[in-house]
C-alpha positions in Angstrom: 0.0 0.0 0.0 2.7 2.3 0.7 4.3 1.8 -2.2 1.6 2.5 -4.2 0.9 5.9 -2.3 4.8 7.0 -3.6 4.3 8.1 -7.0 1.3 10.3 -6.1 3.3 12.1 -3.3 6.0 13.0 -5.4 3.8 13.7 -8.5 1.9 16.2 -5.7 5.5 17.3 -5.1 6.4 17.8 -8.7 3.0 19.9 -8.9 3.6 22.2 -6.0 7.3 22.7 -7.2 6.1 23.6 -10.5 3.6 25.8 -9.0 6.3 27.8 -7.1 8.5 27.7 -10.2 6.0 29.8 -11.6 5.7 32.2 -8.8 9.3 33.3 -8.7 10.6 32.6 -11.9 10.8 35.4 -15.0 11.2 38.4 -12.0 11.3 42.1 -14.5 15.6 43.3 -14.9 15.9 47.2 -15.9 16.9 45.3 -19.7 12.7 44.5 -19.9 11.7 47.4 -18.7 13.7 49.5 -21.1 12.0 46.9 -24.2 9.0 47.9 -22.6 9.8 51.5 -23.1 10.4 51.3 -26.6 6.9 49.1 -27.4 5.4 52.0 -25.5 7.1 55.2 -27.5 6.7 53.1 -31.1 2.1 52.0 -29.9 0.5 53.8 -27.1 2.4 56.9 -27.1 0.5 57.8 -30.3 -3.0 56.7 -29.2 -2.2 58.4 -25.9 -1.7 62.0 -28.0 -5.4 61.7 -29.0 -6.9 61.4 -25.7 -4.3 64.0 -24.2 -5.1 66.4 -27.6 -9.0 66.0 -26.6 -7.6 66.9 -23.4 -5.8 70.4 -24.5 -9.1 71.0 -26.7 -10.9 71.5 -23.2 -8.9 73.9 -21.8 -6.6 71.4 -19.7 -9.4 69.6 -18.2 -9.0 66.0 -17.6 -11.7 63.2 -18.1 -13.5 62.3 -15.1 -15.8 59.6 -13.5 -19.1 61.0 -15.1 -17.2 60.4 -18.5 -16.8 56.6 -17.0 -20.3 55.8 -16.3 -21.4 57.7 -19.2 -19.5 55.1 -21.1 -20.8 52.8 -18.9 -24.3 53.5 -19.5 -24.0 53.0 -23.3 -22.2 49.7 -22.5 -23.7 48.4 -19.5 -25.2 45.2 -20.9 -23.1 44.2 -23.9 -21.6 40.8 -23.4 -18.3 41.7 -24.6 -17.7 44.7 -22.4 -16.5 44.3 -18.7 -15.8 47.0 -15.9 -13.0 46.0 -14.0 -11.3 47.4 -10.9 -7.7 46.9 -9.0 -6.7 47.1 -5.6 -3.8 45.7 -4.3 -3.0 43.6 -7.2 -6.3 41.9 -6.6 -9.1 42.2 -9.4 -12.5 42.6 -9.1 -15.9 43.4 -11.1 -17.4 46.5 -10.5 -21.0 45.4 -11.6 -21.0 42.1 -10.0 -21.4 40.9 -6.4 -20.6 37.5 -4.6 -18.3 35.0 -6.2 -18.5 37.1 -9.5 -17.1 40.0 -8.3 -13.4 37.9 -7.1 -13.5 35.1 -8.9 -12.2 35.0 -12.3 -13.2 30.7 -12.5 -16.8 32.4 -11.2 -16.3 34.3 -14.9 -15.5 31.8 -16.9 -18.6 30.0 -16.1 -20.5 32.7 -16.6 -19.3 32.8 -20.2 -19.8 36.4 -21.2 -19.7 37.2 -24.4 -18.8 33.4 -24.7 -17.1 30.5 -22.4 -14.0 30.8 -24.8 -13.7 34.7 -24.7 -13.8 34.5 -21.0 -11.3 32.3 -20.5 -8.8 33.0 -23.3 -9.1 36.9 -23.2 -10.8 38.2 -20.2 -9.8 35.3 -17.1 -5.6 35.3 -19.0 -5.6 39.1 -18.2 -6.9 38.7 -15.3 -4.6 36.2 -13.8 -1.5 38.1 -15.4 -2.5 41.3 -13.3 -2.7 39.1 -9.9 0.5 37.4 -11.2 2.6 40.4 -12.0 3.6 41.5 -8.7 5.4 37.7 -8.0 7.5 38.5 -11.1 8.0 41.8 -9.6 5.5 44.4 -10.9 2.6 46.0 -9.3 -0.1 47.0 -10.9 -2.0 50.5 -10.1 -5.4 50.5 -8.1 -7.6 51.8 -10.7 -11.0 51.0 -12.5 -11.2 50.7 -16.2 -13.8 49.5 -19.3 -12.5 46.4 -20.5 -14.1 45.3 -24.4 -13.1 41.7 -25.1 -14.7 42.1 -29.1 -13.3 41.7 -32.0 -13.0 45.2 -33.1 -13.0 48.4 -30.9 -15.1 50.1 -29.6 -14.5 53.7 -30.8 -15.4 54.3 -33.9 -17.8 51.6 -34.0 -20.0 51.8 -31.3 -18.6 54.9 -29.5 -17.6 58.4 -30.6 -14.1 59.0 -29.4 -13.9 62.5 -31.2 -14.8 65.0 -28.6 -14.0 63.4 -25.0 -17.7 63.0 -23.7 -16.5 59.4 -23.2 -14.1 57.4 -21.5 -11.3 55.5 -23.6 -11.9 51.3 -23.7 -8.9 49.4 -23.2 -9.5 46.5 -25.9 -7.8 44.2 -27.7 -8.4 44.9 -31.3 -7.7 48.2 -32.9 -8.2 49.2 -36.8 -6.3 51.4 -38.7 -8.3 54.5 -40.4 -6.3 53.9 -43.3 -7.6 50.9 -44.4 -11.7 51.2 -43.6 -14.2 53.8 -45.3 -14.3 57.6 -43.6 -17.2 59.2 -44.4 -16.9 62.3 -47.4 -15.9 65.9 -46.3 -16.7 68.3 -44.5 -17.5 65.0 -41.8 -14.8 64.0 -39.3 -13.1 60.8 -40.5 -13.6 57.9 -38.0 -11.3 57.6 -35.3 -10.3 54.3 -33.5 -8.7 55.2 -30.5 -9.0 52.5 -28.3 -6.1 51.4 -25.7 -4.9 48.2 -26.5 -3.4 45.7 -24.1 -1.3 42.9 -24.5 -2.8 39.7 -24.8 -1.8 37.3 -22.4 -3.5 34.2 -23.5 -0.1 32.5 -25.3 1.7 33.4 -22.1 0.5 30.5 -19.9 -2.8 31.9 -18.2 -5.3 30.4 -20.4 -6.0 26.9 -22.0 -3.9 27.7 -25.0 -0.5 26.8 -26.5 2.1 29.1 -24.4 5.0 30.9 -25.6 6.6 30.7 -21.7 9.4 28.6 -20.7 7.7 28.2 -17.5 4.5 25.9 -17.1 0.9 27.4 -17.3 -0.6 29.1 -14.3 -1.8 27.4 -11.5 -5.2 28.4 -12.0 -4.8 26.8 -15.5 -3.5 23.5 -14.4 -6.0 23.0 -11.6 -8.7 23.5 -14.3 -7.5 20.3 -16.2 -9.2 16.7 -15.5 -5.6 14.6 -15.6 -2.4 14.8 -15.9 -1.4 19.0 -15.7 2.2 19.1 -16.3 1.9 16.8 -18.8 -0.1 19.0 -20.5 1.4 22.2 -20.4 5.0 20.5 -21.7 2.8 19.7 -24.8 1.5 22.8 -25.7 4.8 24.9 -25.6 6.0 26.1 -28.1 9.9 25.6 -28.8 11.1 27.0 -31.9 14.2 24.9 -31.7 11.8 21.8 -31.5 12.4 21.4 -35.3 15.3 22.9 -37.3 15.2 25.1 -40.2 16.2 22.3 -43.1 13.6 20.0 -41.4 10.2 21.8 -41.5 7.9 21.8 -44.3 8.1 24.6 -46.6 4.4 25.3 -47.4 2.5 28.1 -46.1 -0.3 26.4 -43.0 -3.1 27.5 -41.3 -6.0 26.0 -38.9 -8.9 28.1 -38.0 -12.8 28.2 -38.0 -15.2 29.7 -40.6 -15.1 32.9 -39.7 -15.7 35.9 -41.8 -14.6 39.7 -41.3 -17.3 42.4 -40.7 -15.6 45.5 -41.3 -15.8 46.7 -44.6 -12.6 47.7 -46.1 -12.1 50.6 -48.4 -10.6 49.0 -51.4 -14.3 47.1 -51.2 -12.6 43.6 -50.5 -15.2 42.3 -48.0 -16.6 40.2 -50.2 -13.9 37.5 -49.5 -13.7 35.6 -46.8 -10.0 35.6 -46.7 -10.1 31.3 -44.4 -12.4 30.4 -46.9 -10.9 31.8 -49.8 -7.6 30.5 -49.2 -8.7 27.1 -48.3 -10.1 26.5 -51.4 -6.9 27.8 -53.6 -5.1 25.5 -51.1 -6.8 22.7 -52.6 -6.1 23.6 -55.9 -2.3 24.3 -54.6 -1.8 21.4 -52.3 2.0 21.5 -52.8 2.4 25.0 -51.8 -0.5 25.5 -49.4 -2.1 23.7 -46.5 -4.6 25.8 -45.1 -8.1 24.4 -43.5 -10.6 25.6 -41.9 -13.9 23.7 -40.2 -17.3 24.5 -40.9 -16.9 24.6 -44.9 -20.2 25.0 -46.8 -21.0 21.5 -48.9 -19.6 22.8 -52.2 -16.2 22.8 -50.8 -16.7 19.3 -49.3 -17.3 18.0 -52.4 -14.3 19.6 -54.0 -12.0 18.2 -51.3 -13.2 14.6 -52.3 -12.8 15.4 -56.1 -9.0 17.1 -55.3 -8.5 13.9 -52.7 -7.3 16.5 -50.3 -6.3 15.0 -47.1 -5.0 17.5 -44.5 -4.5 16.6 -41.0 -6.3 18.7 -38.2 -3.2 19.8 -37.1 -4.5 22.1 -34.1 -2.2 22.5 -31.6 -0.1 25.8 -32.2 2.7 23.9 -30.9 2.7 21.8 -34.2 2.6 24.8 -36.5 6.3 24.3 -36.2 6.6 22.1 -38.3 5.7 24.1 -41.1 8.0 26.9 -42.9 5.7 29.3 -43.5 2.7 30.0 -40.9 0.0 32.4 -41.6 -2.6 34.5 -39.7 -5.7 35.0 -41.4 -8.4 38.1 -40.1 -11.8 36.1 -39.4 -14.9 37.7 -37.8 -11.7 40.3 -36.6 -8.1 40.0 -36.2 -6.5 37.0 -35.8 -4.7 37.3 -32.4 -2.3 34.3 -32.8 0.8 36.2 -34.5 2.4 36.5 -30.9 2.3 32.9 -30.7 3.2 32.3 -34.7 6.5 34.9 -33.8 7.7 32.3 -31.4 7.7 29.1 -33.8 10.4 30.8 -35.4 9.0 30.2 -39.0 8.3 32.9 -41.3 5.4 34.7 -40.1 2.8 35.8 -43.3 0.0 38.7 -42.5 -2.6 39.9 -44.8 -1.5 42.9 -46.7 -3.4 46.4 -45.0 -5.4 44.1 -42.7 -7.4 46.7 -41.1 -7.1 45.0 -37.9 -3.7 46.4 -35.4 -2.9 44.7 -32.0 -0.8 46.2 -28.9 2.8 46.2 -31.1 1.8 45.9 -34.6 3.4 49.3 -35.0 7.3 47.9 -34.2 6.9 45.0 -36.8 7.9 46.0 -40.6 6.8 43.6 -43.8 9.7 42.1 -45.4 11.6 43.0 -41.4 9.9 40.6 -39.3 7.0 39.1 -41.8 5.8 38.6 -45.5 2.2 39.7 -46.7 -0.5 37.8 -48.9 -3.4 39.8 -51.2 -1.0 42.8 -52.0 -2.1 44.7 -54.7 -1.9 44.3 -58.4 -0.7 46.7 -60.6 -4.3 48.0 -60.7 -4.9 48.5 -57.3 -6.9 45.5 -56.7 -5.9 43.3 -54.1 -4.2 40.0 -55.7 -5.8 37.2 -54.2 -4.0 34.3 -55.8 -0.3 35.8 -54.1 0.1 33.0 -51.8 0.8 30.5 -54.5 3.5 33.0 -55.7 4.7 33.8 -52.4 5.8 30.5 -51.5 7.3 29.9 -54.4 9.3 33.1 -54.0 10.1 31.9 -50.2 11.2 28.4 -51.9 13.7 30.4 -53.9 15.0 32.6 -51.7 15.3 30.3 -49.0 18.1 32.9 -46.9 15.5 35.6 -47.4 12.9 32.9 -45.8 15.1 32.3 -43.0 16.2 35.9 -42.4 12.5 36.5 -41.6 12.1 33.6 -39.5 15.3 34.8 -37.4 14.2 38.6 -37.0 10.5 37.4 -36.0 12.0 35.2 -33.5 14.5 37.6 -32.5 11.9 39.9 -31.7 9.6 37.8 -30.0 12.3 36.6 -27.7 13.3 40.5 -27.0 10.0 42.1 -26.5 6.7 39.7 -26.8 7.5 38.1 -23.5 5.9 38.2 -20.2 8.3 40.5 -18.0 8.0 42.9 -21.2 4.1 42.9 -21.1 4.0 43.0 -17.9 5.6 46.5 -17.8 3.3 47.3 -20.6 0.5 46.6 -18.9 1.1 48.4 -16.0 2.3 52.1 -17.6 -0.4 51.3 -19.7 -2.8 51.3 -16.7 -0.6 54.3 -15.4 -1.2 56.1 -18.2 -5.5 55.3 -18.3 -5.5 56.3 -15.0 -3.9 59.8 -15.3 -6.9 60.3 -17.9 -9.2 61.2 -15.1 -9.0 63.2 -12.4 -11.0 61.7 -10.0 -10.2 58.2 -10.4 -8.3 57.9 -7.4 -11.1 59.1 -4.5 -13.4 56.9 -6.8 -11.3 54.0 -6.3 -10.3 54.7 -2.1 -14.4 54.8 -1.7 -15.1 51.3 -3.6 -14.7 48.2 -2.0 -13.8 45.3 -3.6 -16.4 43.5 -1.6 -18.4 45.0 -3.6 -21.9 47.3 -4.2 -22.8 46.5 -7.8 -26.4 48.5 -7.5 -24.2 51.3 -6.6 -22.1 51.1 -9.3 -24.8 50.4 -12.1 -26.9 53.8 -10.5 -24.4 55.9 -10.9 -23.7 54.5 -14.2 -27.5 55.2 -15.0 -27.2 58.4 -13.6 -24.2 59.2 -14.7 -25.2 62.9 -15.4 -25.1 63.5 -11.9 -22.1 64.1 -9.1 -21.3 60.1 -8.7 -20.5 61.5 -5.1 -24.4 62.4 -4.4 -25.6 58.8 -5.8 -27.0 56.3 -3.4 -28.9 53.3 -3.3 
């Protein structure tokens, strides 16, 4: 009996070791927080000069909590929009009481807007801003809108133009550039929205991590079997397969999904998954793209083309493959952290109209190639991969010059003692927005008065000081 109680000890050992391994390990040098500074000058220093021009354009006033609720009024009951506080490195839902309010597990079983959303964007954040101060970094006491869509909010569903609202912190941004703006004398659209990393590849959510160290805690505990088992299998390792060995064809797994921002050069009528899994059949030696949920037509053409791609999900396995591509689908494809670290060439869409946290310190032909450039006519060409991958197969020391720089730079500055720091000037920065944030936040407890919160959002017209319930 005692023998057999051995190997569950020390696998309990193992666990708690690993656990603590996570803890201390990865703790922020002045070397990440000067990479940090540089992500900052080259992203949010620019959408910061919007917010801080709005703020000159009102005589030197700063936002305050009325702009908040306000916001939070408009917002209140959209499923991909959360209002989140801090204290003491703890998080905690303003409009939500009980095991809600402190619980990000409590979240994810709420599913808001979705069970996947809330675990892979909102719960990962989460557990990175209650992890940051064991790797050295603490995180401001604060309150901010959180908007876990696709797209952002300004510009969309908010007018960010004149400062009668609070900025959202989201994930997805889109560049003006590349979507219609309305005919003079109206303002063009504006998309100022304050994006945050995304932790989600960095061990605090059930998805392929970027980390040397294992998944969080909260992560593992979360599994039915075998934890550390797990979390070795979905890291990713570039050096897991050399250069010589991996396939050189351009891959991609994803679902059916279609983008619903129109672009300007009038290319939303292609589904970009759907119309490159279906020159990937006709290309099979160049391409191996696939995406689930295809409509029967292209069913039938896989039987006639005998196509027979492997699933192939796991991030981890996209190593394999010399050329790995992110594809926009109802938004942004938020995987090219994740694709930087395989240390394969990296290919984007060509004036995607979708921008994450850093998009602004990577450079095509620098860290990444592009599919559906334009044609000599303007139009977008979208038959390039074929020709792309050919051109990669040619130049292969071009190829692997790409592969090198994206790695490089993931390994420099898309790491989690470099977002960390992000995140928190980041917060910094939201927070010097208003000018009552802090006696907001010293008179809100994290135990919580959600009725509170959502009447002063409702009456948000009013002193937030003179509101009671």
């Amino acid at each position: 009996m005692e023998a057999q109680k051995r190997p569950r000890a020390l696998m309990l050992t193992c666990f708690l070791l690993t656990v603590s391994l996570h803890a201390v390990s990865g703790l922020v040098t002045e070397e990440h927080a000067a990479r940090a500074q540089e992500l900052l000058r080259e992203n949010l220093h620019a959408t910061l000069a919007h917010w801080h021009g709005l703020r000159a354009d009102n005589a030197g006033k700063k936002l305050t909590m009325q702009n908040f609720f306000k916001t939070a009024n408009k917002h209140m009951h959209h499923p991909a929009v959360a209002f989140w506080g801090i204290k003491n490195n703890k998080v905690f839902q303003l409009n939500k009481d009980g095991e809600l309010r402190n619980s990000s597990n409590a979240m994810i079983a709420e599913g808001r807007p979705n069970r996947g959303a809330a675990e892979t964007m909102k719960s990962s954040l989460w557990l990175a801003i209650e992890d940051a101060v064991s790797h050295g970094v603490s995180m401001p006491d604060m309150v901010f809108i959180y908007n876990v869509a696709d797209d952002p909010m300004c510009g969309l569903r908010l007018d960010c133009s004149d400062g009668k609202f609070a900025p959202p912190i989201s994930l997805m941004g889109l560049d003006p550039s590349a979507v219609p703006q309305p005919p003079a004398p109206r303002k063009p659209r504006l998309f100022p929205d304050i994006l945050v990393p995304i932790f989600k590849n960095l061990g605090y959510s059930r998805q392929t991590t970027v980390s040397s160290a294992p998944h969080h805690p909260n992560v593992l505990d979360r599994l039915d079997s075998k934890p550390l088992e797990w979390s070795e299998r979905n890291r990713i390792r570039a050096e897991s397969v050399a250069w010589q060995d991996k396939v050189p064809q351009m891959f991609f797994r994803g679902t059916r999904y279609c983008p619903t921002v129109p672009l300007r050069d009038k290319s939303r009528s292609i589904c970009p998954r759907v119309y490159l899994t279906n020159l990937s059949i006709h290309h099979q030696d160049q391409l191996n793209i696939m995406i689930t949920g295809l409509p029967p037509p292209y069913l039938l053409e896989l039987k006639e083309h005998r196509w027979q791609s492997k699933r192939t999900d796991a991030m981890a396995e996209w190593s394999k493959f010399k050329y790995v591509a992110s594809i926009d689908g109802i938004g942004g494809s938020n995987r090219v952290l994740a694709l930087f670290h395989l240390g394969s060439v990296v290919i984007k869409q060509h004036r995607s109209p979708y921008i994450e946290w850093f998009y602004n310190s990577i450079k095509p032909g620098v860290h990444f190639e592009t599919v559906f450039k334009e044609s000599p006519d303007g139009a977008k060409n979208f038959d390039d991969a074929v020709e792309l991958v050919d051109k990669l197969r040619a130049d292969d020391a071009y190829a692997r010059h790409l592969a090198d720089n994206g790695l490089d730079f993931a390994r420099k500055y898309l790491t989690l003692e470099v977002m960390l720091v992000y995140l928190r000037e980041l917060l910094l920065a939201y927070k010097d927005l208003f000018e009552d944030m802090d006696e907001y936040v010293s008179k809100v407890g994290d135990t919580g008065n959600s009725a509170l919160f959502m009447k002063q959002a409702q009456l948000w017209n009013n002193d937030w000081r003179t509101v009671v319930v």
